[in-house]
N, C-alpha and C positions, 0 to 999 in steps of 0.2 A: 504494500500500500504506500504509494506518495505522499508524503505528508508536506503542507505548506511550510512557510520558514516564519511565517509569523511569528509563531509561540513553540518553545520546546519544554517539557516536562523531563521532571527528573526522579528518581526517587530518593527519598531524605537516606538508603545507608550507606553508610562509609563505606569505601572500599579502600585495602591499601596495596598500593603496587611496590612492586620489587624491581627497579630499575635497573637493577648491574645487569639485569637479565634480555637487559635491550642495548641495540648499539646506536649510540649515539654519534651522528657525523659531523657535519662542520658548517659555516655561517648561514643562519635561516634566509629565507626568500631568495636562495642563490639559481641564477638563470632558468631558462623555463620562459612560458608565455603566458600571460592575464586569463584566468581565465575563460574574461568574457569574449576573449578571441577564439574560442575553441568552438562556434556555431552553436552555440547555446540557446535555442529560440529564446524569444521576448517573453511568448505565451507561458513555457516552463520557470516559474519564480523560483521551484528548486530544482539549482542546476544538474543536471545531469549527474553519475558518479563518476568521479575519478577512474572508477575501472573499466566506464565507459567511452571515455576521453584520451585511451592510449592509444599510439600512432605504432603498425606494425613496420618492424623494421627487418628487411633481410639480410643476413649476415654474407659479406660479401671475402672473395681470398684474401687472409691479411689483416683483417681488421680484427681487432679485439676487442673483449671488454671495455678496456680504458679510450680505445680509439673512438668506438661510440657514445659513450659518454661523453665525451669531449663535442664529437658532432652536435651533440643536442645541448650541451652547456648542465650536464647533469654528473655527478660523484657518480663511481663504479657499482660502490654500495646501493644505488639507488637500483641500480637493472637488479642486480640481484636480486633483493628484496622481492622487485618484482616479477622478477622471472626465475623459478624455482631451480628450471633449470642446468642456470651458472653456477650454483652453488660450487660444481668443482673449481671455476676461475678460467673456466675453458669454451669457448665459441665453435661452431663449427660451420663452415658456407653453406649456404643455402636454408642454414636454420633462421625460426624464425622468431625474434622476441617482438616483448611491447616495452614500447619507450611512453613514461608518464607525462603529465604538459609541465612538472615542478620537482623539484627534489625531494622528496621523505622515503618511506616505508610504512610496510603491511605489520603491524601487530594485532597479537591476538588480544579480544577482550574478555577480562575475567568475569566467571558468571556475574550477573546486578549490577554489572560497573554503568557507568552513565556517563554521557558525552560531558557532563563537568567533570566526574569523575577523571577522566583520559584530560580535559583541559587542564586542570588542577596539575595534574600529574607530568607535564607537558611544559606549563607554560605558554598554553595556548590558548583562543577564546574557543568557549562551547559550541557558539552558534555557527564559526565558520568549519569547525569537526563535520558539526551537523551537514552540513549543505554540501560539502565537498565528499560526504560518502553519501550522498543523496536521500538525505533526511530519513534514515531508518530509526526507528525511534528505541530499539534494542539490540544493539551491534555487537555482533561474534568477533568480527574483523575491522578494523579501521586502519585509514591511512593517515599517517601522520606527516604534513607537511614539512621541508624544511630540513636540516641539519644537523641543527642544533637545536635544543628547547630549553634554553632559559629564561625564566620570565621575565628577564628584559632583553628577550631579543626584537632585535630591529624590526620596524614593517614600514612599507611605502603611505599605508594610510595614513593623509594628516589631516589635521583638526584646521578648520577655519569656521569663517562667520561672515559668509561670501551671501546668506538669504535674506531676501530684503524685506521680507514683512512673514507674519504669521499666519496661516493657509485660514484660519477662523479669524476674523473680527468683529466688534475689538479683543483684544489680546484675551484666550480664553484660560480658566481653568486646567488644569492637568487632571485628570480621573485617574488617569494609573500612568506609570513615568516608565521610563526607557531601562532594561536591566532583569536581574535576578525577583522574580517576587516571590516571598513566600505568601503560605494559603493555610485556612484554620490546620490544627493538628489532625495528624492520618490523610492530610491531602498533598498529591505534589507539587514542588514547586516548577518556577515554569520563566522560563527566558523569556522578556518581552521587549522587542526588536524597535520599537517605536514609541513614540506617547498617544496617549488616548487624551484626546480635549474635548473637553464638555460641552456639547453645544444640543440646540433643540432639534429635533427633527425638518428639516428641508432650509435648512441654513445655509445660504451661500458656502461653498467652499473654494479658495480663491489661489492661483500658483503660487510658492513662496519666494518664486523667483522668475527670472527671464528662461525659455530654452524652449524643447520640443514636444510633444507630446508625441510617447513612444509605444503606449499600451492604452488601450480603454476596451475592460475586457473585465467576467466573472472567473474570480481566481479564486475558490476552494474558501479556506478561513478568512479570505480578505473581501469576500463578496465582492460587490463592484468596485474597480479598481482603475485608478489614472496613474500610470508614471512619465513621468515628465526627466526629458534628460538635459542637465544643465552644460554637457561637456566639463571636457578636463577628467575626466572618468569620475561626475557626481550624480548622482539623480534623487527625486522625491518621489513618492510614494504616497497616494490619497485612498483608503480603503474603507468599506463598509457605507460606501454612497450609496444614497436613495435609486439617484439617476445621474447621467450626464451629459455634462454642457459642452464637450468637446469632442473630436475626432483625432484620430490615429494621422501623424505628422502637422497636425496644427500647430503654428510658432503661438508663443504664450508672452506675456508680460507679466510683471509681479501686479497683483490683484486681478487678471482674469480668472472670470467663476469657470471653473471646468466640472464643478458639479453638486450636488446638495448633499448633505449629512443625511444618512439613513440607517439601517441596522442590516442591512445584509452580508453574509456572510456567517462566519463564527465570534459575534465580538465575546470581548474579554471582559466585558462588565454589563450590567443590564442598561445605565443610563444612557441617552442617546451622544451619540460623541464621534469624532474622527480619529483613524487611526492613521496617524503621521509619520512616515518613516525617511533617515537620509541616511543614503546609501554610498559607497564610495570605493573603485574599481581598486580590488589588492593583484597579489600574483595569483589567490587563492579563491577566489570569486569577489561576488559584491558584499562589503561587509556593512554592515548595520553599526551607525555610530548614534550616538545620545542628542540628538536633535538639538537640546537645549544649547548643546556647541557653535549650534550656525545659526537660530536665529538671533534677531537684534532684541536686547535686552532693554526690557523697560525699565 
């Protein structure tokens, strides 16, 4: 089953990992292609899996392990990992592996572990686990991007405050905010990718910035849905509209209505309200960052 990237659930037990037992390689986000260059429709909001985004490659006289690697700007460790089998360190022509679009590896996950679980353990966020092994919501296997996993390794997503107004006015309420939520006791908690702001039922909702309109479609837990792409690899995201006011390549300006407040989809709270998300092109797909970063502060 597909699941949206809206919202991820977790379960509250701890799990603890034994990490000697994993190999760790070397500097995160090293070469590789964006993901959203990998023909990713617009339509599928979770991307594709990594397992389905490897390029076959035939081994030709000569080339090796490391020569291929090299070709795709990928560590030796990486084909292995994911090609079972090199394990000897040995190629042969005509054989045939799959080259990843990023550096990491395949681990196994321990029974009840959960995508924070693996973040936690990593140094990496949950949500992009999530979507880059295509949102399975109980994972045996996951790939972990990258090198290295220290929690402060580097990433190309950066924070700015580039949106020029707030998608509801005037400036609304926040219902539920960008991040980890927990829920009464014996319930899970659950990743939420956006803010939800308060507004009434068929309330203008208006672009929070200049750019293109690149989706107006029903998408799963976002119900009706506009993303608007601002370039520079940013976009917004308008979910759980009533209806909409725009079309698929409409150019937009900050305060055009592209659509009205509604309740469709899966929202996350009962009151009525939009769910607002900004998104922002890593090596690793589109990552969800905390809104309150880019808009303009009152």
């Amino acid at each position: 089953m597909k699941l949206q990237s809206k919202r991820q659930r977790r379960s509250p037990r701890k799990i603890i990992f034994f990490l000697s037992a994993f190999l760790l390689l070397g500097p995160f986000f090293c070469g590789g292609s964006p993901a959203q260059e990998l023909t990713v429709p617009l339509t599928d909001l979770c991307p594709e899996p990594i397992t389905e985004r490897m390029t076959p490659h035939v081994v030709k006289a000569g080339e090796t392990i490391d020569s291929i690697a090299g070709q795709y700007q990928l560590v030796p460790a990486t084909l292995i990992s994911v090609n079972s089998q090199l394990s000897s360190g040995q190629v042969t022509p005509g054989q045939t592996i799959l080259i990843p679009p990023f550096n990491g590896r395949f681990v196994s996950v321990p029974a009840g572990a959960t995508w924070r679980d693996l973040a936690s353990a990593y140094g990496l966020r949950a949500d992009i686990l999530f979507e880059i092994n295509g949102c399975t919501e109980k994972p045996s296997r996951a790939f972990i991007p990258g090198i290295s996993w220290s929690a402060n390794a580097p990433s190309n997503v950066d924070n700015y405050t580039g949106l020029a107004q707030w998608p509801i006015q005037p400036t609304p309420k926040i219902g539920l905010d960008y991040g980890w939520q927990n829920q009464a006791a014996g319930q899970d908690a659950f990743f939420h990718s956006g803010v939800d702001l308060l507004a009434p039922l068929d309330t203008p909702v208006t672009a929070a910035a200049a750019g293109e309109v690149i989706l107006v479609s029903q998408e799963g837990a976002y119900g009706f849905l506009v993303v608007i792409d601002h370039g520079n690899g940013r976009q917004t995201r308008y979910a759980h509209l009533a209806r909409f006011a725009v079309g698929p390549g409409e150019r937009v300006t900050p305060g055009t209505v592209i659509g009205y407040v509604g309740s469709t989809g899966r929202p996350d709270m009962a009151e009525s309200h939009l769910h607002f998300e900004v998104r922002v092109q890593s090596p690793v797909g589109w990552a969800a960052q905390d809104p309150k970063l880019h808009l303009p502060r009152n």
